[in-house]
RODO-2510 file (C-alpha; in nm, 4 decimals, decimal comma):
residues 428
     n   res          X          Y          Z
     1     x    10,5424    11,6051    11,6724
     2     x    10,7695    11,8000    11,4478
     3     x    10,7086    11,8343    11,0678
     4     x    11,0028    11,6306    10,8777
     5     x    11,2260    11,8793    10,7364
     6     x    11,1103    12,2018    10,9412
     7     x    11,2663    12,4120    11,1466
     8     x    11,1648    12,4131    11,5421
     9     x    10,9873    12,7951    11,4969
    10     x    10,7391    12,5514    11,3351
    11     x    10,6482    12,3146    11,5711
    12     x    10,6608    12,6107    11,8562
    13     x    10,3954    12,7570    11,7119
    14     x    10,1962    12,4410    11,7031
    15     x    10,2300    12,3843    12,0264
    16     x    10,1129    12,7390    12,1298
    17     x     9,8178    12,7290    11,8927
    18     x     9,7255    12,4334    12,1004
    19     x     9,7358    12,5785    12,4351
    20     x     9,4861    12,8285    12,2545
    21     x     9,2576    12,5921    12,1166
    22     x     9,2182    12,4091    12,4634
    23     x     9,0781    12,7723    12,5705
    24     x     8,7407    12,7240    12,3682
    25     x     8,8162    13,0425    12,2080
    26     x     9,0035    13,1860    11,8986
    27     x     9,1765    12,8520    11,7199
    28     x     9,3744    13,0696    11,4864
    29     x     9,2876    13,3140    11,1582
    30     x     9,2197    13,1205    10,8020
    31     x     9,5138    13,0914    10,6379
    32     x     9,5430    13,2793    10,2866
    33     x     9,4357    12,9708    10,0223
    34     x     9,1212    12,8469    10,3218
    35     x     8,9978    13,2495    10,2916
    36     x     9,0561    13,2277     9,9572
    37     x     8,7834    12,9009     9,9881
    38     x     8,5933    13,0916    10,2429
    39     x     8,4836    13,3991     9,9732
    40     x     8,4462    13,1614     9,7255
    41     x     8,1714    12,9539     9,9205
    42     x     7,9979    13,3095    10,0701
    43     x     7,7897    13,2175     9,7061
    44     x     7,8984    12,8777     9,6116
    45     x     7,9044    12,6285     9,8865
    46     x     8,1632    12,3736     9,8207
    47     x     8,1937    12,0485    10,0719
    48     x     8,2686    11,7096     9,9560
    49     x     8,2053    11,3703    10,1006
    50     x     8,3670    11,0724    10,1327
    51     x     8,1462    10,7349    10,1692
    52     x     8,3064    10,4502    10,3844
    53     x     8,1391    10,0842    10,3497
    54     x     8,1865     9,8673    10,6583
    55     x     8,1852     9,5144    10,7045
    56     x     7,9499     9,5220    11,0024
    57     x     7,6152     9,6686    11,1721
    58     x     7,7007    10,0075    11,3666
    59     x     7,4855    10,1510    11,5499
    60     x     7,3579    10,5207    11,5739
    61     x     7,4969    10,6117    11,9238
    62     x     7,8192    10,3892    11,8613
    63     x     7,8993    10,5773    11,5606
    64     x     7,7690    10,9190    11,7290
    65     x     8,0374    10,8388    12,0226
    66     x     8,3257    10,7865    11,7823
    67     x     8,2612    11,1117    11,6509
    68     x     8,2982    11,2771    11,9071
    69     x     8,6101    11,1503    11,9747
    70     x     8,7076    11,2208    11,6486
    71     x     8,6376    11,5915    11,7291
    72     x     8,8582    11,6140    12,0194
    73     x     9,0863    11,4298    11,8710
    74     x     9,1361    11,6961    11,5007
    75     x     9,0768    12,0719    11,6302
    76     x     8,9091    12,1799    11,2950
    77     x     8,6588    11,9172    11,3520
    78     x     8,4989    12,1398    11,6727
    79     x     8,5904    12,4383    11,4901
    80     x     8,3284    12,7378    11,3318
    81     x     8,4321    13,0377    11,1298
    82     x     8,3955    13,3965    11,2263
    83     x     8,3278    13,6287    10,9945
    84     x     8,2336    13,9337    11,1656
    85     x     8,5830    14,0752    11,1953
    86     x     8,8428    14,2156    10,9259
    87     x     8,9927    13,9028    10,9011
    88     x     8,8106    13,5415    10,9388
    89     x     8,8880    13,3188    11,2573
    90     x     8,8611    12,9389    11,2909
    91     x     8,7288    12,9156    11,6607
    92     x     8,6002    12,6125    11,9230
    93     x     8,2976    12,4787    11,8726
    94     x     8,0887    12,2569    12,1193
    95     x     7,8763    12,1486    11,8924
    96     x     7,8710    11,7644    11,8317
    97     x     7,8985    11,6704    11,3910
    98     x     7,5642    11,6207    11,3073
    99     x     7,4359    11,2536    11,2503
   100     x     7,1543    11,1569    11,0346
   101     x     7,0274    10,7714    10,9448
   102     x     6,9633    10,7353    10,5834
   103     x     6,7610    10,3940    10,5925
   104     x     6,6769    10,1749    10,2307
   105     x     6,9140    10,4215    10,0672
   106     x     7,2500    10,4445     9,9407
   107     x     7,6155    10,5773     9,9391
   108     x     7,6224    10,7932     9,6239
   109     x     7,2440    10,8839     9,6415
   110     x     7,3251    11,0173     9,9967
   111     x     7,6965    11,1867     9,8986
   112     x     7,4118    11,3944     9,6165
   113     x     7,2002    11,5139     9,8619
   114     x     7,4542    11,6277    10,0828
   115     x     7,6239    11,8517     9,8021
   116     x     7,2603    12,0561     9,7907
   117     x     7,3286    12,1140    10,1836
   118     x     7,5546    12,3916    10,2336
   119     x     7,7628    12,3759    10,6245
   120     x     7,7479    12,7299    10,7203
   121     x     8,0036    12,8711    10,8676
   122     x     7,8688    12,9134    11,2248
   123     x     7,7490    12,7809    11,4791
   124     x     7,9933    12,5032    11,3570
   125     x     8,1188    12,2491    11,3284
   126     x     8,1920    12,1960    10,9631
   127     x     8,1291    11,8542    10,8824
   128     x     7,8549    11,6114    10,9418
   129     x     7,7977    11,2576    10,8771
   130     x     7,4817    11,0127    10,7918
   131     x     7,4443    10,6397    10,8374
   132     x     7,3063    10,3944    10,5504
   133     x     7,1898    10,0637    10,7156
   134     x     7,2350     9,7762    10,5483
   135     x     7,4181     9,9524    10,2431
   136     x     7,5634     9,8173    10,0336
   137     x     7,4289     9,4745    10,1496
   138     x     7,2582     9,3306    10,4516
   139     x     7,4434     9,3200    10,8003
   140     x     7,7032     9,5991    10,6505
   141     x     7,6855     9,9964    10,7256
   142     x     7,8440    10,2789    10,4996
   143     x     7,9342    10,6050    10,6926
   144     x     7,8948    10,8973    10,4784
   145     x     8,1443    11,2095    10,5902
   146     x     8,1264    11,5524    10,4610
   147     x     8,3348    11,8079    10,5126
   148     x     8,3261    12,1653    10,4253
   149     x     8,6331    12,2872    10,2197
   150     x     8,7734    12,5490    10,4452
   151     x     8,8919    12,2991    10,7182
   152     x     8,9920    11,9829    10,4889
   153     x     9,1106    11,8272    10,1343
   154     x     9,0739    11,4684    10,0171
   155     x     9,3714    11,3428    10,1974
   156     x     9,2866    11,4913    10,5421
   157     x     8,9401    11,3767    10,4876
   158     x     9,0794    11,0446    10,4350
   159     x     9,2666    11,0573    10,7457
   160     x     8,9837    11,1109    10,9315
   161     x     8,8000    10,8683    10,8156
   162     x     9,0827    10,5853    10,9079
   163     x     9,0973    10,7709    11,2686
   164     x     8,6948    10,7188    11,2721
   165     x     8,7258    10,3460    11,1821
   166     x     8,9969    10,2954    11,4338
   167     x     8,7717    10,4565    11,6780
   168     x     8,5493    10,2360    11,6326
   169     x     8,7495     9,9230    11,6516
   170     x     8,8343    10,0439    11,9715
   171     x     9,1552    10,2105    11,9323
   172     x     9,2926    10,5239    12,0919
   173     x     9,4347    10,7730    11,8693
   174     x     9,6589    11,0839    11,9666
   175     x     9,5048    11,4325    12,0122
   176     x     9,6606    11,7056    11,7159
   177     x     9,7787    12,0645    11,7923
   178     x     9,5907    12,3360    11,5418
   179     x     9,7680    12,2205    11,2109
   180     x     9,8924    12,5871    11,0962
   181     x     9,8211    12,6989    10,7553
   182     x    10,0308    12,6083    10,4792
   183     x    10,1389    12,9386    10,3711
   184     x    10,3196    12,9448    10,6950
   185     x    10,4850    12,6301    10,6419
   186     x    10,5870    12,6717    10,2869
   187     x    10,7344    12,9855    10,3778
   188     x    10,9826    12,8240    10,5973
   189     x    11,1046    12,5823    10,3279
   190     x    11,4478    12,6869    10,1603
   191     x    11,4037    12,8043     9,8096
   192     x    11,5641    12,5742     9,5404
   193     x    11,7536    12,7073     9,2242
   194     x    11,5830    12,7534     8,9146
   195     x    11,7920    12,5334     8,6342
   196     x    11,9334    12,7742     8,3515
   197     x    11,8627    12,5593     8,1224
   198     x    11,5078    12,3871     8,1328
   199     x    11,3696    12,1065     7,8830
   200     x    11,0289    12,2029     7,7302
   201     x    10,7590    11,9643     7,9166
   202     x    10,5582    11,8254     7,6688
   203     x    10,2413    12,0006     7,6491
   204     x    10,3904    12,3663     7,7361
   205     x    10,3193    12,4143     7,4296
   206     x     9,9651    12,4477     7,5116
   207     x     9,9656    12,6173     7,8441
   208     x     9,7462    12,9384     7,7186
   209     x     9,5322    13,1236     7,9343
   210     x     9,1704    13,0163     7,7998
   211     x     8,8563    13,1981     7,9069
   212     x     8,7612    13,1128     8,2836
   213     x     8,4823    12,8922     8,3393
   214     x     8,1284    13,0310     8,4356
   215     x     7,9133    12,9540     8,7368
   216     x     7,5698    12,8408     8,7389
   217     x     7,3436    12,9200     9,0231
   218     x     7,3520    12,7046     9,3525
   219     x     7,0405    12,5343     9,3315
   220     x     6,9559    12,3114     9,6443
   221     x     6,6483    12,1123     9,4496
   222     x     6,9428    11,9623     9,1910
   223     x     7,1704    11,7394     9,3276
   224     x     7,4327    11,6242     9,1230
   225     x     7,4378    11,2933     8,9320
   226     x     7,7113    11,0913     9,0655
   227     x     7,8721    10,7687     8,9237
   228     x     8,0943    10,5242     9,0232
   229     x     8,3280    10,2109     8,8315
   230     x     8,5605     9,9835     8,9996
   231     x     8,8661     9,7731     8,8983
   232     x     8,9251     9,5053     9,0742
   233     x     9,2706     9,3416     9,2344
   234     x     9,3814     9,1659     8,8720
   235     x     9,3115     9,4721     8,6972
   236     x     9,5115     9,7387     8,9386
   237     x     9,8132     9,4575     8,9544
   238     x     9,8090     9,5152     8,6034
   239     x     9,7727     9,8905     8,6267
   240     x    10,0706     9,9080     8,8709
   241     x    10,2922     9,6990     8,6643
   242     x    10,1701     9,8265     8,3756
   243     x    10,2760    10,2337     8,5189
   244     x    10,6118    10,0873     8,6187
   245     x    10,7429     9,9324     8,2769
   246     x    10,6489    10,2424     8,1389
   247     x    10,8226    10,4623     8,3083
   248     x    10,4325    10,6083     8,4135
   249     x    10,2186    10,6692     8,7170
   250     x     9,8600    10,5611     8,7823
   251     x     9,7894    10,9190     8,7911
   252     x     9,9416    10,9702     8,4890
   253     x     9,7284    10,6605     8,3463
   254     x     9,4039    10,7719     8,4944
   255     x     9,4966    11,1306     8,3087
   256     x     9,5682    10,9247     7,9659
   257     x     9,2479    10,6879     7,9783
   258     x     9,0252    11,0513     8,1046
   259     x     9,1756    11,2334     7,7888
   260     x     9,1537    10,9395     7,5635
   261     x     8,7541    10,8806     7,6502
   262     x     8,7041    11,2852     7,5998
   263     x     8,8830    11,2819     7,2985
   264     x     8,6405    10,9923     7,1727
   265     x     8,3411    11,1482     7,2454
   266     x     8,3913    11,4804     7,0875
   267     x     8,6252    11,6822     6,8416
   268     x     8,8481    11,8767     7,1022
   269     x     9,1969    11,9093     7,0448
   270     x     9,3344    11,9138     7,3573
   271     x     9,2088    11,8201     7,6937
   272     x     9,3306    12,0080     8,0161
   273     x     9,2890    11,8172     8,3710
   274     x     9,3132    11,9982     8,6924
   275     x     9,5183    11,7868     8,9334
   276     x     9,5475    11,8654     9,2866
   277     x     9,8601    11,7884     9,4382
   278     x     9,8944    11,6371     9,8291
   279     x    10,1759    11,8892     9,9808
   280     x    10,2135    11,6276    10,2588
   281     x    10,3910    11,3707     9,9623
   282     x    10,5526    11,6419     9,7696
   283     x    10,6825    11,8529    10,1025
   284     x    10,6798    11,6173    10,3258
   285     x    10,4020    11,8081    10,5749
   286     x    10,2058    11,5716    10,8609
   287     x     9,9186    11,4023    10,7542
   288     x     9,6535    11,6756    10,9499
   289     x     9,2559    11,6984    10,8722
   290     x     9,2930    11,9974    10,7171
   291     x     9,4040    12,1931    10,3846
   292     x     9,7603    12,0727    10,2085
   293     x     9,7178    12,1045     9,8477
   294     x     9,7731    12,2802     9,5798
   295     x     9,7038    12,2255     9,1717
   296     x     9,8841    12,1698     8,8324
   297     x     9,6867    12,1552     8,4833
   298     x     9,7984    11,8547     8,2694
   299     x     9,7201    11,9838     7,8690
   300     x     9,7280    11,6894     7,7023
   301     x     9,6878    11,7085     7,2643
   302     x     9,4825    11,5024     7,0641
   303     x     9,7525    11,2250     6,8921
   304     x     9,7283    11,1438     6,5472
   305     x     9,6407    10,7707     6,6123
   306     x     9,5384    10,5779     6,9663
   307     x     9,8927    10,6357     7,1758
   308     x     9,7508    10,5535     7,5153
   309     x    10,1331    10,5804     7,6243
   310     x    10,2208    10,8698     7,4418
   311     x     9,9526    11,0783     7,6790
   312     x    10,0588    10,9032     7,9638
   313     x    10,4029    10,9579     7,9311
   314     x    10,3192    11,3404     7,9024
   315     x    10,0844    11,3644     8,1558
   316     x    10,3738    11,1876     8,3780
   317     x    10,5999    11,4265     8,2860
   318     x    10,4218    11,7223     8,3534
   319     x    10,2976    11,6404     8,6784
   320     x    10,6467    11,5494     8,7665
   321     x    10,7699    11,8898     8,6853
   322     x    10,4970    12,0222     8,8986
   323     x    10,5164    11,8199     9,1801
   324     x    10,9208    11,9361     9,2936
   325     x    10,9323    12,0931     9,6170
   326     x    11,0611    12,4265     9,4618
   327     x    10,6873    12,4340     9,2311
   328     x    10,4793    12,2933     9,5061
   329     x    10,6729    12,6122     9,7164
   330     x    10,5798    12,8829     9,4450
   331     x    10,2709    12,7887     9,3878
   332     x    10,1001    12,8032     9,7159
   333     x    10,2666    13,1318     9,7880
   334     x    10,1715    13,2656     9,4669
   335     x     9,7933    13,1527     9,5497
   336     x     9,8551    13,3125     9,8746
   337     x     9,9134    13,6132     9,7040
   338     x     9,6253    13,6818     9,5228
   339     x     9,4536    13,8028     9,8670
   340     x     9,1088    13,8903     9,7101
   341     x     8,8976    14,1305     9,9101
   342     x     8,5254    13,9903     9,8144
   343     x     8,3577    13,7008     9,7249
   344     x     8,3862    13,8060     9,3167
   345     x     8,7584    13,8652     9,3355
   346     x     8,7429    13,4509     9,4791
   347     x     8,5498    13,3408     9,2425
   348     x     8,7777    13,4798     8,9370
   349     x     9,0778    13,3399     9,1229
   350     x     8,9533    12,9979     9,1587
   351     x     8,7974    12,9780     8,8326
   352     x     9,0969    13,0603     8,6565
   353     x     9,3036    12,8181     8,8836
   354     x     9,0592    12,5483     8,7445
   355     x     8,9664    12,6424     8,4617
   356     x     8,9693    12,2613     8,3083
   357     x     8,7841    11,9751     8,0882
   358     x     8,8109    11,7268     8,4406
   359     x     8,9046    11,6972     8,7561
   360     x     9,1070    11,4500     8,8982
   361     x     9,1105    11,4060     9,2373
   362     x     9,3498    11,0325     9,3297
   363     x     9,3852    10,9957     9,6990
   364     x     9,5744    10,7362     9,6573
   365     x     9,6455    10,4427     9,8446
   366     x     9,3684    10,3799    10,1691
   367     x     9,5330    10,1315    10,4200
   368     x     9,2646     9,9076    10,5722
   369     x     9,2588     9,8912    10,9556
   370     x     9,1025     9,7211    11,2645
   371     x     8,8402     9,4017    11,2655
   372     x     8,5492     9,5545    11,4088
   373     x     8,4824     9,7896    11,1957
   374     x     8,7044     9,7208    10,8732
   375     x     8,6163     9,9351    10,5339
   376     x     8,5571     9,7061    10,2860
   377     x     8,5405    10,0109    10,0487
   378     x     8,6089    10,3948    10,0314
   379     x     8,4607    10,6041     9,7530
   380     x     8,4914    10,9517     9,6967
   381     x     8,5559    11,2406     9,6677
   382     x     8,2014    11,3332     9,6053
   383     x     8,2232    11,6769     9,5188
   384     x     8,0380    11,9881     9,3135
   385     x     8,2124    12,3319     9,2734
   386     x     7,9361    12,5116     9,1010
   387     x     8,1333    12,5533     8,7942
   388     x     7,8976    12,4890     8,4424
   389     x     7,9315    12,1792     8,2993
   390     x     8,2077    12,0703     8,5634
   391     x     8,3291    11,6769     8,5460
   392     x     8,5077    11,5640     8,8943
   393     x     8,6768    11,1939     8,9309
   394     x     8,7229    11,1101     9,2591
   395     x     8,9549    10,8261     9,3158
   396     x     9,0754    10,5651     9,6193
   397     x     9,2780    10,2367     9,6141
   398     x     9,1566    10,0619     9,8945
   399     x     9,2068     9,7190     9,9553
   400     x     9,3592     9,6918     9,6355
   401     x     9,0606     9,8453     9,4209
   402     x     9,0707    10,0971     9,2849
   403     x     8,7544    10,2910     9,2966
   404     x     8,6187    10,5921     9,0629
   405     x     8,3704    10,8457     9,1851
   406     x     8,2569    11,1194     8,9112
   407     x     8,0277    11,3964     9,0042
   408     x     7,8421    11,5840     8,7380
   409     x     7,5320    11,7589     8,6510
   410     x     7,4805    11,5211     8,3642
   411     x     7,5320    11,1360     8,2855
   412     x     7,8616    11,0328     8,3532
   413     x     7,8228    10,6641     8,2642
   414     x     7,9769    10,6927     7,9077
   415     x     8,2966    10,8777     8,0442
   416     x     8,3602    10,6432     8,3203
   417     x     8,2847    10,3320     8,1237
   418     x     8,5086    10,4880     7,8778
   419     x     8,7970    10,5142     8,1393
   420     x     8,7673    10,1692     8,2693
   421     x     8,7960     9,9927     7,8823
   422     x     9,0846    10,2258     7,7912
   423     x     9,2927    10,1396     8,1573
   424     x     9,1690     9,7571     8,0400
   425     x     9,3112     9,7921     7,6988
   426     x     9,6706     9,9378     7,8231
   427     x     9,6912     9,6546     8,0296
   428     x     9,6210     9,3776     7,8866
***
């Protein structure tokens, strides 16, 4: 299947990575940004997990199966990573994604644990799974993915886990070449103008470089603390209508109502969010497990009085300027071209590319799917990047909830809390 808006050298060279993936050998190299990831986790493993609540029983060897399939059905599923060369290779893996039953537990207590687990790199795959029985309630099952970061994002993640449900609602679903990294494809997208003239985006004003963050030791006895709100379908009509009177996003609101709570709860002037930004949206790239993002800060200043709007309309604003194809195109080339030799020069890079009071991480809309074995609920992403005192909101609208995941190392409760009455009190 061709990528919308690519030329055909791109989907050649799909199809030929496939043919080489179907050899059980050498998939293709990491891309720049996923060896960028790689260094980084040689002392900081970073995975994230995604936690999908079913409205039925599934069984171990059901759920096992479906995995499987899922495997042959995303190459970087049944892939490893070889280090032992002068540049890193994703190759075939046989290995099945390890399955573990979590019983009388739940979702975010399991997503915890499995951030003190790191996925090496070999003997692969990268990405594993455990089952909660009877989570959240009797006669239901919550599938817990992780996924190490060199081989997905949020959105690919997500994709997989629709592909798993469907799976196991007995569906067949289409086998994917090696997706290519995105380097490659933003390379082949036609540069835009630069305006002459440009309007200041609010909150330039405050795009300084501040001191990177610091990293604290990976400690495998200290999982993170992880916390969770929901709205329900009243409250994200409301949100929706709420975004489009004002000219707004829900991102944009969710950036407001994080800043807002911060601002409450301490004397900081400004707040800055890092935002990753989907590059299958913003460049139109297929929907592929596997990495398609890149990041924006939104600086956002204290106002004088409560101005929920003002921050949202901002926040809106910058993220608009930052999600054109032209910036989406820059900045994963300019990432690309950092090209750090060792695991320090990775950790400096991503630091500064973060550097940031929160996280947040919106995946958006999740389509429900199937009868069998239909998600009644997605959380995540559950995620910890080793950075000191780092606050991550994972978010998913799934059957018109929208759901809030924050991962910490202390209480989150007051932030999210926070979120959910300021999102109340702009729409009401």
């Amino acid at each position: 299947m061709r990528q919308p808006g690519l030329p055909s050298t791109a989907a050649d060279e799909r199809i030929s990575m496939n043919a080489t993936a179907a050899s059980g050998h050498e998939l293709r190299p990491l891309g720049a940004f996923e060896r960028i990831i790689d260094l980084y986790i040689h002392r900081n493993p970073v995975q994230f997990s995604l936690a999908v609540e079913c409205l039925c029983v599934l069984r171990e060897r059901e759920v096992d199966e479906a995995l499987r399939r899922l495997q042959k059905a995303h190459p970087l599923l049944a892939s490893m990573i070889d280090r032992s060369g002068s540049r890193p290779l994703f190759r075939f893996s046989n290995n099945a994604i390890p399955l573990r039953t979590a019983s009388a537990s739940t979702w975010h207590a399991q997503a915890a644990i499995e951030q003190t687990r790191p996925i090496p790199p070999s003997p692969g795959p990268l990405a594993r799974a455990v089952l909660v029985p009877d989570a959240p309630s009797p006669g239901r099952t919550t599938i817990v993915l992780t996924f190490s970061h060199q081989i997905a994002d949020g959105r690919g993640a997500l994709g997989a886990a629709h592909d798993l449900l469907a799976i196991l609602d007995g569906h067949d679903i289409s086998t994917r070449e090696v997706p290519i990294c995105q380097e490659d494809l933003m390379q082949l997208v036609e540069p835009e103008p630069i305006p002459s003239v440009q309007d200041e985006v609010p909150g330039s004003e405050h795009m300084v470089q501040t001191a990177p963050a610091s990293l604290r030791p990976f400690d495998e006895t200290a999982p993170p603390v992880v916390g969770h709100a929901e709205l329900d379908e009243v409250s994200v009509d409301r949100i929706r209508r709420s975004a489009r009177l004002h000219s707004c996003t829900v991102q944009s609101m969710l950036c407001a109502a994080a800043a807002t709570s911060l601002f409450e709860a301490s004397n900081r002037d400004r707040v800055r969010i890092n935002v990753p930004i989907d590059l299958r949206g913003a460049a139109g790239l297929e929907d592929d497990v596997v990495i398609r993002f890149t990041a924006t800060s939104v600086v956002l200043s204290r106002p004088s009085r409560t101005a929920f709007w003002e921050l949202a309309h901002a926040a809106t604003t910058q993220l608009a300027t930052a999600r054109t194809l032209e910036a989406t195109r820059r900045s994963v080339l300019a990432l690309a071209a950092l090209n750090p030799v060792d695991s320090g020069g990775a950790e400096q890079a991503m630091l500064a590319a973060t550097n940031a009071d929160i996280e947040i991480t919106n995946l958006g809309v999740s389509s429900d799917i199937g009868t069998h074995a239909s998600a009644q609920a997605i959380w995540g992403p559950v995620m910890s990047t080793k950075v000191e005192n780092e606050l991550i909101l994972g978010v998913v609208t799934h059957g018109d909830r929208l759901r809030m995941t924050m991962t910490s190392q202390g209480s989150v409760s007051g932030l999210l809390s926070g979120m959910v009455a300021q999102l109340t009190a702009a729409t009401s």
